[in-house]
N, C-alpha and C positions, 0 to 999 in steps of 0.2 A: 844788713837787713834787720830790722827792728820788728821784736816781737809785742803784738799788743794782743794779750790773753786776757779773756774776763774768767772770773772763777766761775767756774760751775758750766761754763758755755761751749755747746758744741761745736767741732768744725762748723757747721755750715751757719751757725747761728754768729760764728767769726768771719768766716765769708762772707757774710750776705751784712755782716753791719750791722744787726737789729739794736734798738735800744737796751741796756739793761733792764728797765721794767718790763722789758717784752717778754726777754728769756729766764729772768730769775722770779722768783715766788715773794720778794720784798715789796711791802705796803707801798703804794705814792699815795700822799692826801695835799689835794689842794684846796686852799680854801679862798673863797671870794665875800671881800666886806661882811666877816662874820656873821654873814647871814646863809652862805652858803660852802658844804664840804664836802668833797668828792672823795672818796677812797678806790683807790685800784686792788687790786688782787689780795682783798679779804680772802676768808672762810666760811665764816656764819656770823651770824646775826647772837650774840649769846642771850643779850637782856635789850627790850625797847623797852622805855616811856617814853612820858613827854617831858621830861627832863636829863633824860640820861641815856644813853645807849653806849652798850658795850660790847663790840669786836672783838671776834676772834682773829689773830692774820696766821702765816707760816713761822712769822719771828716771835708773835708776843698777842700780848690784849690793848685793844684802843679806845681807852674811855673817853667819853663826847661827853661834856655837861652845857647846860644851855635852859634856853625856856621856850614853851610851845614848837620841839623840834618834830619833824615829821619824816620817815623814808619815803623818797620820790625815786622812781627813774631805776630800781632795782634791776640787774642782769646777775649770772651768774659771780661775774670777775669784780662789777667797780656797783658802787652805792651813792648816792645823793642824797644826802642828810637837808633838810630847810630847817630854819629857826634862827634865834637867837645864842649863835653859838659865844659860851664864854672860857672855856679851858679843853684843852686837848690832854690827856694823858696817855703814856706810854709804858705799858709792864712787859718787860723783854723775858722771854722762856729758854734763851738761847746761853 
């Protein structure tokens, strides 16, 4: 019998099979023809312009640099950034 454990993840969230970004607190950012970024499971919001915005996530901070970008489509968990995105950075706290 082979055991497949994810860290952090409860029995039932191993029974039932959910993805890891479902069960764990780590960022997904997808992005579409640099004109579109989606982030999953931020925290806040730390800094907006319209060049620059900066994420808090569970692991670290996520700088957006870009031009004329804008937050669309806000929920608690995921964020849709529009603009001209030109670099993604990553500062890990972890």
């Amino acid at each position: 019998m082979r055991k497949n454990r994810k860290k952090g993840a409860s029995k039932l969230d191993r029974l039932l099979e959910l993805p890891d970004e479902l069960v764990s607190n780590e960022p997904k950012i997808t992005i579409v023809a640099f004109n579109k970024c989606l982030i999953e499971n931020y925290k806040s919001i730390l800094e907006y312009q319209e060049f620059y915005i900066r994420l808090s996530t569970y692991i670290g901070i996520i700088n957006i640099n870009g031009f004329n970008m804008q937050l669309n489509e806000m929920t608690n968990d995921d964020l849709l950034i529009e603009g001209k995105i030109e670099s993604i950075d990553f500062e890990s706290t972890i």
